[in-house]
ROFITI-926261 format. One record per residue (C-alpha): residue in three letters; x, y, z; residue number from 1; chain. Coordinates in nm, 3 decimals. Example, Ala and Ser with C-alpha at 12.3 -4.5 7.8 and 13.67 -1.06 7.14 Angstrom:
BEGIN
SITE  aa  c1  c2  c3  i  ch
SITE  ALA  1.230  -0.450  0.780  1  A .
SITE  SER  1.367  -0.106  0.714  2  A .
//
This chain:
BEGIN
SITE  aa  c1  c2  c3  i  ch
SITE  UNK  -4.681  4.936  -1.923  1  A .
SITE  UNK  -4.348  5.076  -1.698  2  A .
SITE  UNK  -3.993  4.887  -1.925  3  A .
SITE  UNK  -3.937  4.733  -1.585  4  A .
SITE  UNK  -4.242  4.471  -1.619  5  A .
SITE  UNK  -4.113  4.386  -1.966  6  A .
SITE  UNK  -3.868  4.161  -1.781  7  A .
SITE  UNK  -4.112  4.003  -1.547  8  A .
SITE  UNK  -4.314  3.829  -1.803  9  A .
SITE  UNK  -4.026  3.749  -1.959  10  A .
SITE  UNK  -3.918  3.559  -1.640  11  A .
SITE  UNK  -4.262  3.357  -1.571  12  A .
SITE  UNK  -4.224  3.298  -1.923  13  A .
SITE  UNK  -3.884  3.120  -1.915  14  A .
SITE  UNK  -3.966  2.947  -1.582  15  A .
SITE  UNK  -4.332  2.802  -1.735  16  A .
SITE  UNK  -4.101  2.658  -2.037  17  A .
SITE  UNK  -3.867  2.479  -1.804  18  A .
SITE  UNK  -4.127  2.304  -1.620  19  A .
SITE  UNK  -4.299  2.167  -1.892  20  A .
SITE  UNK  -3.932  2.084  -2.071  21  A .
SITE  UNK  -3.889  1.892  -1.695  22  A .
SITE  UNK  -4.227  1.701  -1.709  23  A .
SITE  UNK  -4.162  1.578  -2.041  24  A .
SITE  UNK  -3.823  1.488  -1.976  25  A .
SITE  UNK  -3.941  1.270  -1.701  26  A .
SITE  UNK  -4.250  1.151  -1.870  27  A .
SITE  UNK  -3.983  1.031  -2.138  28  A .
SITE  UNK  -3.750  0.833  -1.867  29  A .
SITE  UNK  -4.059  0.700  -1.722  30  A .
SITE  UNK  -4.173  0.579  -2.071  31  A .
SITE  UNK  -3.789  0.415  -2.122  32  A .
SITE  UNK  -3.798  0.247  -1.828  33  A .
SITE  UNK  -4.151  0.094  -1.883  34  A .
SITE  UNK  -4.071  0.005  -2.219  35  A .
SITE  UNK  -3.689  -0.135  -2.153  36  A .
SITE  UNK  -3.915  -0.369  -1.890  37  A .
SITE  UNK  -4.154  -0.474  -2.173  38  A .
SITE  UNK  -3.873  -0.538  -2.399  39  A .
SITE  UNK  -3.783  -0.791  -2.091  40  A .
SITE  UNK  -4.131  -0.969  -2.048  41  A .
SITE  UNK  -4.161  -0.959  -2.478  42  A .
SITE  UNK  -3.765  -1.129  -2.503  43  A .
SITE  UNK  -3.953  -1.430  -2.289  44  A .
SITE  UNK  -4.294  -1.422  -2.453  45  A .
SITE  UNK  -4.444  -1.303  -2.123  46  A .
SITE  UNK  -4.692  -1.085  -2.324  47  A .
SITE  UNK  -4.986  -1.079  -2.119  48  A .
SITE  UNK  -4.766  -0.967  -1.835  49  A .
SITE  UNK  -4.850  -0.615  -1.714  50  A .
SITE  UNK  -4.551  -0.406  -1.669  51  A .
SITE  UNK  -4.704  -0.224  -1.346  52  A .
SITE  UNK  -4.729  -0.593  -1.203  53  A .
SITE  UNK  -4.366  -0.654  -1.184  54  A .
SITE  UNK  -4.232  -0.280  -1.142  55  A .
SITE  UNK  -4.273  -0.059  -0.896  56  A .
SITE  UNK  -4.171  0.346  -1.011  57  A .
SITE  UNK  -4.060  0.674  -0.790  58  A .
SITE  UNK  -4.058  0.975  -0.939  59  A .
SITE  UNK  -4.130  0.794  -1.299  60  A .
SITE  UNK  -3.862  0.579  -1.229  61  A .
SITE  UNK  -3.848  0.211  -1.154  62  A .
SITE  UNK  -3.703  0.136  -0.861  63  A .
SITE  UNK  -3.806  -0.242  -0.768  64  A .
SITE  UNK  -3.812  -0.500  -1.027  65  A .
SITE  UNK  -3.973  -0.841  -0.913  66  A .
SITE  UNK  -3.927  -1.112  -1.228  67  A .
SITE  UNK  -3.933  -1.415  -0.960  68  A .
SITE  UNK  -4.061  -1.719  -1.086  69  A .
SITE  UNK  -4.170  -1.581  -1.472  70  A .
SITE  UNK  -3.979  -1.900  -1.679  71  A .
SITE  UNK  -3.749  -1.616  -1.784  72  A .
SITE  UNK  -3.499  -1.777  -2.015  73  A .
SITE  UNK  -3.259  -1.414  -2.098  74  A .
SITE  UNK  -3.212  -1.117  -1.955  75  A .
SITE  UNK  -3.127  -0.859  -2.197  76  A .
SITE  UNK  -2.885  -0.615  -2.185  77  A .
SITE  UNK  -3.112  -0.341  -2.191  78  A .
SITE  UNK  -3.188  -0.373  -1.798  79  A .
SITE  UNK  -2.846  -0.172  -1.769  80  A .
SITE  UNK  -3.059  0.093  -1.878  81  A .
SITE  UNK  -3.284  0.092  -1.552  82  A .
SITE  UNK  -3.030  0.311  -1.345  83  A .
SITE  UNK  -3.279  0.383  -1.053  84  A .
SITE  UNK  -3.374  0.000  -0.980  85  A .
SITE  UNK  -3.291  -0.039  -0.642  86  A .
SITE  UNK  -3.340  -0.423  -0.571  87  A .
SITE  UNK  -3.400  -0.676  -0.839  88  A .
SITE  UNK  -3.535  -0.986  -0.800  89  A .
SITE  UNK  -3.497  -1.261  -1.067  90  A .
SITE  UNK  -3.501  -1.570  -0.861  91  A .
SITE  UNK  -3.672  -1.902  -0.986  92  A .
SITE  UNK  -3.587  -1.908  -1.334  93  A .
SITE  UNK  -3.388  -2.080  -1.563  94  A .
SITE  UNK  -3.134  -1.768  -1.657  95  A .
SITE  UNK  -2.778  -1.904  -1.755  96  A .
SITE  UNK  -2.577  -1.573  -1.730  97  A .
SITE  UNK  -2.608  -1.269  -1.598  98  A .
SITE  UNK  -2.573  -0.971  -1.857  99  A .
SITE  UNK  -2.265  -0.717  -1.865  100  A .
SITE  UNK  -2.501  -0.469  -1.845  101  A .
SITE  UNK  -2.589  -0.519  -1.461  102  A .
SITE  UNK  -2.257  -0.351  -1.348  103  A .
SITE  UNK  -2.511  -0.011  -1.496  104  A .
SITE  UNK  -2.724  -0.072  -1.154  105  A .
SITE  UNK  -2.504  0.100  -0.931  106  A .
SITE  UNK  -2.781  0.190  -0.697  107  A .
SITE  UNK  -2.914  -0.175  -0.710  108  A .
SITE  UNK  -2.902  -0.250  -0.265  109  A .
SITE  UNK  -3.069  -0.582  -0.319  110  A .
SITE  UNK  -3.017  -0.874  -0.585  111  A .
SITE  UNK  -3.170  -1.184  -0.576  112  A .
SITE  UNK  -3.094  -1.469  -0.822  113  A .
SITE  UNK  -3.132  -1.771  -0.685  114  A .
SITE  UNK  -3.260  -2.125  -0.810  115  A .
SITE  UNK  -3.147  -2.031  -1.155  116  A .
SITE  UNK  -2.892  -2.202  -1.440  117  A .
SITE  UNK  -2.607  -1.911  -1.376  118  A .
SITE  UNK  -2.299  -2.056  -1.465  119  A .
SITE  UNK  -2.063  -1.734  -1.412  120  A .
SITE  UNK  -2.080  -1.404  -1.255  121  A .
SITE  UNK  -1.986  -1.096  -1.455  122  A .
SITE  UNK  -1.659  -0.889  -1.368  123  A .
SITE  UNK  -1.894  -0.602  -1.353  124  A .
SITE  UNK  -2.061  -0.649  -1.088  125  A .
SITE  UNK  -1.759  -0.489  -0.837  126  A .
SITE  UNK  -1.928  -0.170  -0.941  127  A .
SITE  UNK  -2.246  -0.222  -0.755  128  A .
SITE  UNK  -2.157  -0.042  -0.464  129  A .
SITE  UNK  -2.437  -0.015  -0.272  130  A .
SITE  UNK  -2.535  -0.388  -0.322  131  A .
SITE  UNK  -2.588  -0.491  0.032  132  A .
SITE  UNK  -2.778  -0.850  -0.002  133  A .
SITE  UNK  -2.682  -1.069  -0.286  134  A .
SITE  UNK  -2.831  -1.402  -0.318  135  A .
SITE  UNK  -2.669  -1.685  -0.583  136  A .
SITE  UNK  -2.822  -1.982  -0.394  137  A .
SITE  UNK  -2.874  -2.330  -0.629  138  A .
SITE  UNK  -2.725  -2.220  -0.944  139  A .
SITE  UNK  -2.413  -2.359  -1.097  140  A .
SITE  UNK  -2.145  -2.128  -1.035  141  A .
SITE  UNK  -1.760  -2.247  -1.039  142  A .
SITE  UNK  -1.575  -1.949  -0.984  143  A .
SITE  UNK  -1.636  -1.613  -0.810  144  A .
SITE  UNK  -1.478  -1.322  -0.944  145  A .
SITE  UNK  -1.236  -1.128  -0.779  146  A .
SITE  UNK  -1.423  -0.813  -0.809  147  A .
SITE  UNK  -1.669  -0.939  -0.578  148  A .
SITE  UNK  -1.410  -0.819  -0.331  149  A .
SITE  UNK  -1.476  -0.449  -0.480  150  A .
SITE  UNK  -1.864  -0.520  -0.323  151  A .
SITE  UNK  -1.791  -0.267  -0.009  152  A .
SITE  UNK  -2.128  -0.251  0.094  153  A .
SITE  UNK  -2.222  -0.569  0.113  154  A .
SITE  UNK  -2.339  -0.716  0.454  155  A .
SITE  UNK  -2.510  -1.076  0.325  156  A .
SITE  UNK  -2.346  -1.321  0.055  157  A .
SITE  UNK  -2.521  -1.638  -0.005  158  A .
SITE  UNK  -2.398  -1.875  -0.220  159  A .
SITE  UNK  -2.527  -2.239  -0.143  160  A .
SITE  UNK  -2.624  -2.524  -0.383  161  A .
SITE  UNK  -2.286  -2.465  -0.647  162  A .
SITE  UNK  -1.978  -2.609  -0.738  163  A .
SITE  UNK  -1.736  -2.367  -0.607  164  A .
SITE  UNK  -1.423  -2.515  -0.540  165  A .
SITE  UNK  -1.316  -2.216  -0.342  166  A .
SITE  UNK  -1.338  -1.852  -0.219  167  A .
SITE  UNK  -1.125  -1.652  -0.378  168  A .
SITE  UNK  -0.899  -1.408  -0.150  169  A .
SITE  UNK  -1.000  -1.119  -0.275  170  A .
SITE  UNK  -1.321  -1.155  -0.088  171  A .
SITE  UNK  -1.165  -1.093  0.236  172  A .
SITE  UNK  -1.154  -0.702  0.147  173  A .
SITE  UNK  -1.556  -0.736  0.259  174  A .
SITE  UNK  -1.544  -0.599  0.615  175  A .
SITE  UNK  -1.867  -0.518  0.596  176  A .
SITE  UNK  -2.033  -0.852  0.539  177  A .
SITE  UNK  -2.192  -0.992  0.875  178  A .
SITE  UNK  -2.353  -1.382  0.659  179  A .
SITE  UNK  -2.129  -1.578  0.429  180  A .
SITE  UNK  -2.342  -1.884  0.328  181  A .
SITE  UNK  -2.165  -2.104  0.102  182  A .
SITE  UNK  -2.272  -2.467  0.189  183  A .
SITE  UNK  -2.332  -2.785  -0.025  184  A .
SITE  UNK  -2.031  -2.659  -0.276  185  A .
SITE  UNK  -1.666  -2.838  -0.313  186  A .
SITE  UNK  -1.504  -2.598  -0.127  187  A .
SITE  UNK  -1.206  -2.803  -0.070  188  A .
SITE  UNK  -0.936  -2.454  0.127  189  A .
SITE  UNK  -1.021  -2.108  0.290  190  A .
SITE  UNK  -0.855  -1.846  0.210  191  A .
SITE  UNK  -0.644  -1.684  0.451  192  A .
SITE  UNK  -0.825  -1.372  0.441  193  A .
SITE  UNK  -1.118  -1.453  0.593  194  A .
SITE  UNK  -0.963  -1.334  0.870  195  A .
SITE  UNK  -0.991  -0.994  0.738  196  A .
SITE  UNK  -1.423  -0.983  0.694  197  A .
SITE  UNK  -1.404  -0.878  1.083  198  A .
SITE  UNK  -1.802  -0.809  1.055  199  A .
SITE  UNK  -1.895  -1.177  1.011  200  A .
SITE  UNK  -2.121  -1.279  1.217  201  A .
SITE  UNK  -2.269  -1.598  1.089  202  A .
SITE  UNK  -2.015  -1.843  0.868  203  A .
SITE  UNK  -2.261  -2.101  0.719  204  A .
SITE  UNK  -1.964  -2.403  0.554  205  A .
SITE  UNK  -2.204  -2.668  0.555  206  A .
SITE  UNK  -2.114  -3.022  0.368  207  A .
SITE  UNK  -1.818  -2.880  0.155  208  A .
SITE  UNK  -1.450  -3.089  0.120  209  A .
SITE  UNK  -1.292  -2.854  0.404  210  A .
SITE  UNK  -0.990  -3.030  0.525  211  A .
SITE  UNK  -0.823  -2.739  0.753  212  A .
SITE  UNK  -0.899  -2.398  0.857  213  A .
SITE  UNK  -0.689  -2.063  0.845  214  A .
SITE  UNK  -0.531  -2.042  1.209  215  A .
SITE  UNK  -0.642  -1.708  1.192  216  A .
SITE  UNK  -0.988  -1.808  1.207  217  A .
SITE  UNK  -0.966  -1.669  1.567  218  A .
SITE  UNK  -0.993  -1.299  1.427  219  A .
SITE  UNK  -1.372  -1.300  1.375  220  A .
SITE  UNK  -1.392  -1.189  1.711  221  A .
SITE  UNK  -1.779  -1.103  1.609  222  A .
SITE  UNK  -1.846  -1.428  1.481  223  A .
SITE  UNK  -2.152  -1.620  1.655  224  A .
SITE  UNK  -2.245  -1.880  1.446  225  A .
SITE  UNK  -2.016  -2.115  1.304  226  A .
SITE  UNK  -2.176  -2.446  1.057  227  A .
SITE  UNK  -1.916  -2.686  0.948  228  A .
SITE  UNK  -2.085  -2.999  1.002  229  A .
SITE  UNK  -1.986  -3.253  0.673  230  A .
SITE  UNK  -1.676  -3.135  0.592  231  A .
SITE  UNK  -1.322  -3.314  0.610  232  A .
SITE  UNK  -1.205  -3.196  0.928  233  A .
SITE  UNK  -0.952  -3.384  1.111  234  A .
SITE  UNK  -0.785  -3.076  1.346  235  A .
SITE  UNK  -0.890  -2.781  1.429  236  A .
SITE  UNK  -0.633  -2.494  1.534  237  A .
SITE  UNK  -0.473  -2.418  1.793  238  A .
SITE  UNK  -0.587  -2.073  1.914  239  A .
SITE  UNK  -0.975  -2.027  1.929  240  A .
SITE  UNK  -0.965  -1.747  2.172  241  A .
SITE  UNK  -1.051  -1.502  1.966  242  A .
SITE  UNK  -1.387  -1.647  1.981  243  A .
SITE  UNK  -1.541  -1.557  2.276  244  A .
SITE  UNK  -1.860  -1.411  2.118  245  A .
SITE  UNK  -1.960  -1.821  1.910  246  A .
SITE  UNK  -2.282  -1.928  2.019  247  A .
SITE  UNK  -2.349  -2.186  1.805  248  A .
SITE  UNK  -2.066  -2.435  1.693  249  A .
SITE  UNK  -2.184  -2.736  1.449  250  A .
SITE  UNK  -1.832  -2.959  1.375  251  A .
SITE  UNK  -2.058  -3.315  1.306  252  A .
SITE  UNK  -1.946  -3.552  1.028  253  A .
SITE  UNK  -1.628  -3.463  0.995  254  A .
SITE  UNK  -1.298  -3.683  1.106  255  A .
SITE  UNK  -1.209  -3.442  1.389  256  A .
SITE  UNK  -0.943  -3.666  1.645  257  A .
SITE  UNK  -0.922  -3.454  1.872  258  A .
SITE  UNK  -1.047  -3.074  1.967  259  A .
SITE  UNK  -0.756  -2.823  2.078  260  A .
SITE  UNK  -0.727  -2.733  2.453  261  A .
SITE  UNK  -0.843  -2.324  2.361  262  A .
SITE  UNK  -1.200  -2.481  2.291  263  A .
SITE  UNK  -1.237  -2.419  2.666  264  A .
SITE  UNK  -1.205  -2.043  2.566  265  A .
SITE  UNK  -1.564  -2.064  2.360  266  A .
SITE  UNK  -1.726  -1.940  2.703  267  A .
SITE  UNK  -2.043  -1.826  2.492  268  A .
SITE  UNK  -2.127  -2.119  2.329  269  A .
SITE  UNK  -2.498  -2.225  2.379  270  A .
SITE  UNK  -2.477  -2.520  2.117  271  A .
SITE  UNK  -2.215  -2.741  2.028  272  A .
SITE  UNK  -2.237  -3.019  1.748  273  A .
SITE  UNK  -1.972  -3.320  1.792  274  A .
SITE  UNK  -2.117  -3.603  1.664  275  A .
SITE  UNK  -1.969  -3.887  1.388  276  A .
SITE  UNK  -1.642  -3.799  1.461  277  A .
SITE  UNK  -1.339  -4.001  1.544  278  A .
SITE  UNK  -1.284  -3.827  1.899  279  A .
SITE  UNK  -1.100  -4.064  2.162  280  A .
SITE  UNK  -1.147  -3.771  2.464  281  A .
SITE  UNK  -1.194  -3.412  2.502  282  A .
SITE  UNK  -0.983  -3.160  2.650  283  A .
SITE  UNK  -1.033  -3.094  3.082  284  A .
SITE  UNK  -1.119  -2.707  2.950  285  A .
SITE  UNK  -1.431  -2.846  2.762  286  A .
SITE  UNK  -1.586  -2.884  3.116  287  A .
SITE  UNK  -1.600  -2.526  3.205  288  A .
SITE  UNK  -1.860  -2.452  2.913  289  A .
SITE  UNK  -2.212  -2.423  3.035  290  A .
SITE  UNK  -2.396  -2.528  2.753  291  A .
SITE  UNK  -2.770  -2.653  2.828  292  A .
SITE  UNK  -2.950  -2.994  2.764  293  A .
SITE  UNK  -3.335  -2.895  2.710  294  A .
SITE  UNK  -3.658  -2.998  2.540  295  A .
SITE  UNK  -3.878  -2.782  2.303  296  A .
SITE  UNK  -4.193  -2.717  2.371  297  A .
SITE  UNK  -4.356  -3.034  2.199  298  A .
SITE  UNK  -4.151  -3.227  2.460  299  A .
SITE  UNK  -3.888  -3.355  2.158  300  A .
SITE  UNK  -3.494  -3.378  2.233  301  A .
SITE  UNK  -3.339  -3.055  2.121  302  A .
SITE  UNK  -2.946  -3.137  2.148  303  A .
SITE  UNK  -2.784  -2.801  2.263  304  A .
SITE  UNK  -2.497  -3.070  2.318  305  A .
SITE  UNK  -2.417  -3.362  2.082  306  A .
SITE  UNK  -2.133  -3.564  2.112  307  A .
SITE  UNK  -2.269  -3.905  1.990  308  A .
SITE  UNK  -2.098  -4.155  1.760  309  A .
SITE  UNK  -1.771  -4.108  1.887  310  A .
SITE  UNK  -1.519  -4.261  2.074  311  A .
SITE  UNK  -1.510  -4.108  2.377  312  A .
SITE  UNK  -1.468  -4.417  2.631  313  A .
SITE  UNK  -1.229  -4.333  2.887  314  A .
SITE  UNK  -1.184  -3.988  2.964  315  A .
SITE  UNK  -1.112  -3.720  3.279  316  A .
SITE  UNK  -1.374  -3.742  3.528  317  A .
SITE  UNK  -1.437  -3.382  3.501  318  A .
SITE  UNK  -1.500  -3.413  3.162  319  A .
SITE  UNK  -1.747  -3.727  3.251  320  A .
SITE  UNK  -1.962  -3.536  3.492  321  A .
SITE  UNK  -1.971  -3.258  3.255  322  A .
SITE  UNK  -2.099  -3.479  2.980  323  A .
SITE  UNK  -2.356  -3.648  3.243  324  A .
SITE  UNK  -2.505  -3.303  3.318  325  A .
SITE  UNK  -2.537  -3.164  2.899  326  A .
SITE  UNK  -2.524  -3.471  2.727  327  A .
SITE  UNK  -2.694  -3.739  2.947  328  A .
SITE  UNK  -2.752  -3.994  2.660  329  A .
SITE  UNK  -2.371  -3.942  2.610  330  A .
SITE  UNK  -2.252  -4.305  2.723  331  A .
SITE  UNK  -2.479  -4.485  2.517  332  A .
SITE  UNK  -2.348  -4.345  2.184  333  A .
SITE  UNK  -1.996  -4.396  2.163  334  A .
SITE  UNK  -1.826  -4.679  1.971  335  A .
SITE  UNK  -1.603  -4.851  2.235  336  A .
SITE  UNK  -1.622  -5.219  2.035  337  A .
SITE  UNK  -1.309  -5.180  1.878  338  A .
SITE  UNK  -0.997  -4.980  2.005  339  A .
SITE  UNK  -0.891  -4.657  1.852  340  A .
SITE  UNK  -0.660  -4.782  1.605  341  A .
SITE  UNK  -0.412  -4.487  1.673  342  A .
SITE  UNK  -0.195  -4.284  1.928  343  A .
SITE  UNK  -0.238  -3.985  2.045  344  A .
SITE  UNK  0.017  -3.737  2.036  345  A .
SITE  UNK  0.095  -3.371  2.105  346  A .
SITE  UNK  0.299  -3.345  1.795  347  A .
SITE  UNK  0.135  -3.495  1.504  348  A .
SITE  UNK  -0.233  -3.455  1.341  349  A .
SITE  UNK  -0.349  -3.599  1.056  350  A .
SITE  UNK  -0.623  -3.506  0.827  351  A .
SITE  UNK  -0.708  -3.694  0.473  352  A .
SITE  UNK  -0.924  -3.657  0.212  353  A .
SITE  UNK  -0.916  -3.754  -0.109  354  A .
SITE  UNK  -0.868  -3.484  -0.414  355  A .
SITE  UNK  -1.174  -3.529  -0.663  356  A .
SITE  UNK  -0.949  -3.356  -0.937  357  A .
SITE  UNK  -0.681  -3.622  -0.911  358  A .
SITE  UNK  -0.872  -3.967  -0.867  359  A .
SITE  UNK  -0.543  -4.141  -0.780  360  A .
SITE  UNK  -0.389  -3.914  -0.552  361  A .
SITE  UNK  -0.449  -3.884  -0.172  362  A .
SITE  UNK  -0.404  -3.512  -0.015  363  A .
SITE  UNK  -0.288  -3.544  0.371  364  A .
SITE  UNK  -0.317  -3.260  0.573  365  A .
SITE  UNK  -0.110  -3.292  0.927  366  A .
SITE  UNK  0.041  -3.033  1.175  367  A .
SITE  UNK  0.363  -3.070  1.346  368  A .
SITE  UNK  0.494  -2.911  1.684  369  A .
SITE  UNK  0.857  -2.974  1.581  370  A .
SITE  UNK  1.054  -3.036  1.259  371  A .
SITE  UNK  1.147  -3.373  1.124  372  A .
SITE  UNK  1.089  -3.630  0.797  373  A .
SITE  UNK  0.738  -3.689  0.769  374  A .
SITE  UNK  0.646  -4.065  0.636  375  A .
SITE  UNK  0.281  -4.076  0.462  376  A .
SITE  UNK  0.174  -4.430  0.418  377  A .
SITE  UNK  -0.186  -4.546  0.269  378  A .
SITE  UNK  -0.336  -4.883  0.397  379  A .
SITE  UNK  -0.545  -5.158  0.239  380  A .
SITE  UNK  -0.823  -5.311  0.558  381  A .
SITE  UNK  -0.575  -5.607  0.622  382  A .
SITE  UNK  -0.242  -5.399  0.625  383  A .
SITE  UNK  -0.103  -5.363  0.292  384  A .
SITE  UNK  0.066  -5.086  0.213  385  A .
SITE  UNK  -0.043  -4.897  -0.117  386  A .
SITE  UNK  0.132  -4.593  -0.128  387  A .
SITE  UNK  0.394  -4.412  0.077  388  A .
SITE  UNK  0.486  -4.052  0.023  389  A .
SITE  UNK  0.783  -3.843  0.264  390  A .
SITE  UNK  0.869  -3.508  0.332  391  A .
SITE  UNK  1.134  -3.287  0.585  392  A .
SITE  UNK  0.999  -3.017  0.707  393  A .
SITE  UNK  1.261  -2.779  0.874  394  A .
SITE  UNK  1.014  -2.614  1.129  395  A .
SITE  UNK  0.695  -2.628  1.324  396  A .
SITE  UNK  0.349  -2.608  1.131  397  A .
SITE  UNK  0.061  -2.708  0.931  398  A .
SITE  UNK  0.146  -2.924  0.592  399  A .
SITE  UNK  -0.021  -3.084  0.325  400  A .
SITE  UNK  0.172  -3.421  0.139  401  A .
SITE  UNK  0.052  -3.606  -0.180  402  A .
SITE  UNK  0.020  -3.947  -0.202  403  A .
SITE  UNK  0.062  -4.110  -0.556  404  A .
SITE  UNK  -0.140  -4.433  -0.537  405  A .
SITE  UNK  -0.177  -4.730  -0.857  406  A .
SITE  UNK  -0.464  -4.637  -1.087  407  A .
SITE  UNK  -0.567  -5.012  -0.931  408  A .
SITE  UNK  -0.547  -4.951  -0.587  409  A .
SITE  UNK  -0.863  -4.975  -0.419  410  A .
SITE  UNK  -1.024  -5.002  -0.037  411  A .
SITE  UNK  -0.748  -4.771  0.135  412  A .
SITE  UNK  -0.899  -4.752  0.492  413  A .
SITE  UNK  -0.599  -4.629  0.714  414  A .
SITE  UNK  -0.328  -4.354  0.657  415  A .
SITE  UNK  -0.050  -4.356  0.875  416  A .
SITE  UNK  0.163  -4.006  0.950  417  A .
SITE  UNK  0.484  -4.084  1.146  418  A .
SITE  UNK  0.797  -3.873  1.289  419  A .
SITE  UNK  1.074  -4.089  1.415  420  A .
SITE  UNK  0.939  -4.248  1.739  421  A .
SITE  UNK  0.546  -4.124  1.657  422  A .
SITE  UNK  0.289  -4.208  1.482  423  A .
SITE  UNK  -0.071  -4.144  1.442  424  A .
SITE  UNK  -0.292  -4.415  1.234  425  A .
SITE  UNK  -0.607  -4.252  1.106  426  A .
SITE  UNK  -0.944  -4.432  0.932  427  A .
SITE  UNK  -0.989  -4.291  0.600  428  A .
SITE  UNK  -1.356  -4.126  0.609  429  A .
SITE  UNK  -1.544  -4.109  0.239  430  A .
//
């Protein structure tokens, strides 16, 4: 044998001992990982559960985890341990927390814990970088974290069916996300930098306690849907133009008086939800949206265009024929028995609702084109006066004034807002 073959064998040696060191190494993750998800089923006596049933493994690693619907009570810490999983799904369940351990996951793209007990989300989970779909739908969640801002992949956020009281600003640093669901909360503000997720596409507010939006709404120049039907809406601002791209625009059930004059801007809109409102008119630029009135294919109403239960009785005739042509049940659906008990002014706008924190204090919302002392004043049905509030305001813009009212006071219907030589009387709506 020549000295210089002494080597070679040597070589196929070495490499033969570092694949079989490589196959065991991975037969050991693989094992880990199967046995940190049997730890899981075992910690909720799901015994009989098979771990390749739930788990699905790459390279010996698991990379989907699918726990939906198992009665889980806890899930351990251990799952930090499953550094591979790339979506998890834990949905249906009756989980209270989420463990620290999750902020491990940081290749985790898809997480889906909805119709759970969650009462908190860990700090953690800013680290999940690559999240892109997180789902927290009907759980009982108060607060967000502000590291959810830290979430930089994210594109959908859903967070419907809690008791947030409101999104915290840090989430505007998501200018990624394209769906913010957060409907059927007691979301009560927006934060001003909502104006900063410049990806959103779809903004689903749905029955919440929203009494005013950010005026810079108008940045989500990519924004196409837009749900804020039962909220507490009683103005909307000024400048909508950014919003040329909206195709669908539900405002019903709210206390909206009046609509601004830049709603004429909205030139995409296809649909357009008014209805149970308190509008009196709506502005001439309204008319020059061309926004269809069909029927589905069953032959049943579908209302691209609702304006009923209003009270829209004597407006432009531009805006009538308009209204004919979308809306042609239009005239039969406003409330014209009684007059508006209020007038109209370019200066003054009230909104009101009714703080559920402070059971004897009414929050009024109100915008104002000029300076000047603000008078608040809360109304019993037949005109007396329970509470009156004031404020001076040295210059132009949007205000909020609470009202201290008797621990006894009860049936306030009307709030009046009045400058010197305005006013605008407003019905109270639950």
């Amino acid at each position: 044998m020549n000295s210089h073959e002494i080597p070679l064998v040597s070589y196929h040696t070495r490499f033969l001992i570092f694949c079989i060191t490589v196959s065991l190494a991975s037969a050991t993750l693989s094992a880990d990982d199967k046995s940190v998800i049997r730890s899981i089923l075992d910690s909720n006596n799901l015994h009989s559960i098979q771990v390749d049933d739930v788990a699905t493994f790459e390279n010996n690693r698991a990379t989907r985890l699918n726990l939906a619907g198992r009665n889980l009570t806890v899930l351990p810490e251990k799952i930090g341990q499953l550094t591979e999983l790339k979506l998890l799904i834990i949905d249906n369940n009756y989980l209270t927390r989420l463990p620290d351990s999750i902020q491990q996951l940081t290749k985790l793209t898809g997480l889906f814990a909805y119709s759970n007990d969650i009462g908190s989300i860990p700090g953690g989970i800013g680290k999940l970088t690559n999240l892109t779909e997180l789902n927290l739908n009907d759980n009982k969640i108060a607060a967000l974290p502000n590291a959810m801002g830290e979430l930089s992949s994210l594109k959908s956020l859903y967070l419907d069916d809690n008791i947030l009281s409101n999104i915290p600003e840090a989430l505007g640093k998501l200018t990624q996300l394209e769906i913010l669901s957060a409907s059927k909360n007691i979301i009560a503000t927006l934060p001003v930098s909502l104006s900063q997720m410049t990806g959103l596409r779809t903004l689903l507010l749905e029955q919440n306690r929203i009494a005013r939006l950010p005026s810079q709404i108008d940045e989500l120049t990519k924004l196409l849907e837009l749900n804020l039907n039962k909220n507490r809406l009683y103005f909307l601002p000024d400048d909508l133009n950014g919003l040329s791209q909206l195709k669908r625009c539900m405002l019903s059930n709210n206390g909206l008086t009046e609509l601004p004059e830049s709603f004429g801007t909205l030139t995409s809109l296809e649909k357009l939800w008014l209805n149970n409102n308190e509008l009196a008119d709506l502005p001439e630029s309204i008319a020059d949206l061309d926004i269809s009135y069909q029927r589905t294919p069953s032959d049943q109403k579908e209302y691209w265009l609702d304006v009923s239960v209003n009270r829209i009785c004597n407006t432009t005739s531009k805006v009538t024929r308009w209204l004919d042509v979308h809306d042609p049940d239009w005239t039969n659906t406003q409330d014209c028995s009684q007059p508006v008990r209020r007038r109209r002014i370019a200066d003054l706008n009230a909104g009101i609702h009714i703080v559920s924190h402070e059971p004897h204090i009414l929050e009024v919302h109100y915008r104002l084109s000029a300076a000047g002392q603000v008078r608040v004043s809360a109304f019993r049905p037949h005109g007396a006066v329970v509470a009156v509030a004031r404020a001076l305001h040295s210059s132009p813009g949007s205000y909020s004034l609470k009202v201290p009212q008797a621990s006894g006071a009860k049936a306030i219907t009307y709030v009046k807002v009045s400058l010197p030589g305005n006013e605008i009387i407003t019905r109270l709506v639950p």
